[in-house]
Structures are given as structure tokens and as C-alpha cells.
Backbone bond lengths (Angstrom), bond angles and torsions (degrees), N, CA, C in turn:
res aa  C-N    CA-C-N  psi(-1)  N-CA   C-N-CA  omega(-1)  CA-C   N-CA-C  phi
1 X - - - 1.444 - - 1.524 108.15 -
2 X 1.297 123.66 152.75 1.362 130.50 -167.73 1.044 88.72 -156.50
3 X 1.969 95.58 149.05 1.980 112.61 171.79 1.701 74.98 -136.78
4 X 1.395 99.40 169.72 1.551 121.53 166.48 1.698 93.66 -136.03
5 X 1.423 106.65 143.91 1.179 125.00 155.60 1.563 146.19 -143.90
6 X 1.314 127.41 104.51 1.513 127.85 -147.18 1.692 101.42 -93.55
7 X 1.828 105.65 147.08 0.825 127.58 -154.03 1.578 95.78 -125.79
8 X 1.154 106.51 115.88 1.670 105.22 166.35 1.533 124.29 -90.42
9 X 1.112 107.30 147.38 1.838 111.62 -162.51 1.504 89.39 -111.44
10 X 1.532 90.32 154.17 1.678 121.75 169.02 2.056 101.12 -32.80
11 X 1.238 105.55 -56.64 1.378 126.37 -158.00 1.153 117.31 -88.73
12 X 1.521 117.88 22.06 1.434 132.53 168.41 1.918 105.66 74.64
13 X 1.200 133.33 20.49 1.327 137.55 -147.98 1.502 78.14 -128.50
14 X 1.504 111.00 158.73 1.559 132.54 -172.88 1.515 113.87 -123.07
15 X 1.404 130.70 138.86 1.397 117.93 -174.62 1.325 95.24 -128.49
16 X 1.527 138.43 137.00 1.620 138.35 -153.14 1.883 90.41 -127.61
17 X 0.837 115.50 101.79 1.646 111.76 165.73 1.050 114.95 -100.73
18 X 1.345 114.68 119.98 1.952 112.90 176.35 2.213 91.06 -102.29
19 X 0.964 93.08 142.83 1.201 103.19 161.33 1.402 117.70 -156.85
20 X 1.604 118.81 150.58 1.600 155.16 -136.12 1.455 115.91 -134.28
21 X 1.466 108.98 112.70 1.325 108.41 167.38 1.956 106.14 -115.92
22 X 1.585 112.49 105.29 1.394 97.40 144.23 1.094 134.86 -149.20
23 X 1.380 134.21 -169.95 1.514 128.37 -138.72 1.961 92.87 -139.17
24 X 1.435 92.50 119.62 1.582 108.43 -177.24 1.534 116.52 -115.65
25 X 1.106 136.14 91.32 1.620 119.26 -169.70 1.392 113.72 89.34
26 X 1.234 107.61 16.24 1.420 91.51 176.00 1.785 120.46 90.26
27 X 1.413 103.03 8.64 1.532 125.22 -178.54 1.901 110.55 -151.36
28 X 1.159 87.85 127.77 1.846 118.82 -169.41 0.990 107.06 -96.73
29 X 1.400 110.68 110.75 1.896 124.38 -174.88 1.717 106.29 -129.60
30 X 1.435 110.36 139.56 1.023 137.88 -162.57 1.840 98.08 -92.84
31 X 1.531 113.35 145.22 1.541 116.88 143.78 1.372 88.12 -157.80
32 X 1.704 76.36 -164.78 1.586 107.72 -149.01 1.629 120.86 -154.08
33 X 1.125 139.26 61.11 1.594 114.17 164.25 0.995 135.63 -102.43
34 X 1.605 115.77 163.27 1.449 132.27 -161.96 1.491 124.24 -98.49
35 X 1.300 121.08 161.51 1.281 116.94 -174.99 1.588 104.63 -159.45
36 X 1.405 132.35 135.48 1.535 127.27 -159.97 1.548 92.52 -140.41
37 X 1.575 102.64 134.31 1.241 122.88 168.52 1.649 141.97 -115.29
38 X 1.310 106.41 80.46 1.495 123.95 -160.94 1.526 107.84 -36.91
39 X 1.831 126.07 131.82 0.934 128.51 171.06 1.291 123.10 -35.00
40 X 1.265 145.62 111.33 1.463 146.20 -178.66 1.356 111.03 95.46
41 X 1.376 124.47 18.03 1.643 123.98 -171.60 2.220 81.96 -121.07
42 X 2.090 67.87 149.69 1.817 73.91 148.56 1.081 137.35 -108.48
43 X 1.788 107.23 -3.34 1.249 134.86 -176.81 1.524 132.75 -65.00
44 X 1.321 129.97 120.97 1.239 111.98 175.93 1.207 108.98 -100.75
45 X 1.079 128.04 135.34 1.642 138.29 -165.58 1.842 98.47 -122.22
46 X 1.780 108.08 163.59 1.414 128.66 153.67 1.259 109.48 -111.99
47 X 1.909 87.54 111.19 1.540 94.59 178.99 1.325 136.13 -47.38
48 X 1.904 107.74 -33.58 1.625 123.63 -179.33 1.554 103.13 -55.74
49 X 1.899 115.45 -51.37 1.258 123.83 -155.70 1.762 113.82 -87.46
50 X 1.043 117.88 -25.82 1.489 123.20 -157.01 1.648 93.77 -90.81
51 X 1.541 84.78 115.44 1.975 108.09 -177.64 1.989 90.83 -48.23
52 X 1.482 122.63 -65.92 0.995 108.07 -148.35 1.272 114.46 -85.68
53 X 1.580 128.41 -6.44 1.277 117.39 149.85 1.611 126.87 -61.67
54 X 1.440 109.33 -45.28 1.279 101.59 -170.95 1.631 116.22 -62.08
55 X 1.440 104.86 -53.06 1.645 103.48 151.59 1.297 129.86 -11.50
56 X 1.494 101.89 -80.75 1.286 105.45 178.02 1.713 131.09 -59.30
57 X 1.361 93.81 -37.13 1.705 104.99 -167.65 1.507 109.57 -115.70
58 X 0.967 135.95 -26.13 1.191 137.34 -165.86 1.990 108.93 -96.97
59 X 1.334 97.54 -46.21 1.602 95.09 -177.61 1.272 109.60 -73.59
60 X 1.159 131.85 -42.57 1.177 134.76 163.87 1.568 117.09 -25.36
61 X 1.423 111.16 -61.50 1.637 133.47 -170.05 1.865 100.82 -66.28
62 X 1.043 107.97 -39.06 1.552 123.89 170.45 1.500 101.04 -27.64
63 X 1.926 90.42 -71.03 1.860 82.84 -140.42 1.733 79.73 -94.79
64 X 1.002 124.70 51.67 1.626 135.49 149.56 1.700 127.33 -101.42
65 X 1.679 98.06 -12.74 0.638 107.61 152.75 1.958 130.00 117.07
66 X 1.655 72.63 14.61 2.064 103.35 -162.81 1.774 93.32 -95.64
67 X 1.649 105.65 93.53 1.476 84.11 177.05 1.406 149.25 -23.77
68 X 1.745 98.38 -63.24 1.923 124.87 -174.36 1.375 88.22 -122.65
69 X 1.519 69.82 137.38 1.887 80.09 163.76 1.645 87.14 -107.67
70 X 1.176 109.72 149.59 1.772 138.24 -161.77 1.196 112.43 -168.04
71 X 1.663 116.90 151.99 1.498 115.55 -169.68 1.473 111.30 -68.54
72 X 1.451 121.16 1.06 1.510 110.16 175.68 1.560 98.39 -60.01
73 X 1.552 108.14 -54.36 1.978 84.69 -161.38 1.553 106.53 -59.97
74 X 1.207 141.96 13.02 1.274 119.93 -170.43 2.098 100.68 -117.42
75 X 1.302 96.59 -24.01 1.296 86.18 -158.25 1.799 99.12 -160.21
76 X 1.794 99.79 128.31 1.632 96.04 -166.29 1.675 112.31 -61.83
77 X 1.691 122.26 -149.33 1.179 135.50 167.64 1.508 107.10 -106.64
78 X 1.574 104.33 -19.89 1.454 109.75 177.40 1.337 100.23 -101.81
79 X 1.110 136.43 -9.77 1.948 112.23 157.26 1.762 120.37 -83.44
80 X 1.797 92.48 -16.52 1.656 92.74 172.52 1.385 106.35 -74.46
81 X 1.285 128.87 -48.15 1.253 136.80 -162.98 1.528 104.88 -56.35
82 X 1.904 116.57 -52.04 1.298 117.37 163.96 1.475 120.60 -46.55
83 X 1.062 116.99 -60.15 1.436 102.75 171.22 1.313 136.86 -44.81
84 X 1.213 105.38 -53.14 2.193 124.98 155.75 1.500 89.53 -22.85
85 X 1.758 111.03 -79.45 1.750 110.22 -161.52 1.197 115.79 -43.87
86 X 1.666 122.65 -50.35 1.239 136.37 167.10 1.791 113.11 -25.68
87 X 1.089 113.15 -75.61 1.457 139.36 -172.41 1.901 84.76 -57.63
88 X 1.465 110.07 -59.72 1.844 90.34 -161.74 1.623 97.29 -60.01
89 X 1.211 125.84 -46.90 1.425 122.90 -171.04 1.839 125.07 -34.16
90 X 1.457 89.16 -46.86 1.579 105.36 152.64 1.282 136.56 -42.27
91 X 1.695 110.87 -54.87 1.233 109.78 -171.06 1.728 111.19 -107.83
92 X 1.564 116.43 -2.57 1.237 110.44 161.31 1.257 153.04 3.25
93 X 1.159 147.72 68.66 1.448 143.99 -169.71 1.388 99.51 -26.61
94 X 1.607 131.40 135.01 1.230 114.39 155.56 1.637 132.59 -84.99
């Protein structure tokens, strides 16, 4: 089962979280991916994958001095976690 839920930023920019609950063997594992939507775009892009973001935005930020780029800069543990609740609320046993 999967929910997505988008997050609007200070800076007019969009953050798309899909997140995943399923159960393999008898054990229930969580994910998660991301997707970011630049102010004035209609596009949703992956920040890791997309040649012309990382180009543009990411190498730059590099030699500034941000080791990894990782989903912390894009998105907290408490908007993943909200989303998780979101998604369990859905599938809830009643």
C-alpha cells in the first residue's frame, strides 16, 4: 500500500513524498521516495537522478561545502513519519 504526500516550502517549491508499507515473511518494512518541484516548474524531478538539477544545484552546493546530498536537505523525519501516520490511518485494522 502506498500514500504520497506533498509538502509546500517557504520558497514557493513543492516536496512529493510517496511512502510504502509492506510485509514480506512475516515482517513489515517501510520506504519512501522523493520527488521536488522547483518554484515556477510543472515538473517533478529526482533530485539524486536529474542531470540538470544536479548540475545546476547540487554541484554547486558541493564545493560550498555540504558533503552528501541526502534526503535530509529535502525533507524532515517528522514529515516522513507524518506521512507513514497518514498512509497507516488508511489501512488500519478496524
Amino acid at each position: 500500500m502506498t500514500h504520497e504526500k506533498i509538502f509546500k516550502r517557504k520558497d514557493g517549491s513543492q516536496v512529493k513524498l510517496s511512502v510504502w508499507l509492506y510485509v514480506h515473511e512475516n515482517k513489515s518494512n517501510w520506504g519512501y521516495l522523493m520527488w521536488i518541484k522547483e518554484c515556477g516548474s510543472d515538473r517533478w524531478i529526482d533530485p539524486f537522478s536529474d542531470r540538470d538539477y544536479v548540475l545546476r544545484i547540487i554541484n554547486p552546493k558541493l564545493k560550498e561545502g555540504i558533503k552528501v546530498d541526502a534526503f535530509d536537505h529535502y525533507v524532515s523525519s517528522k514529515e516522513i513519519l507524518e506521512a507513514k501516520l497518514e498512509l497507516w490511518k488508511l489501512i488500519k485494522p478496524v
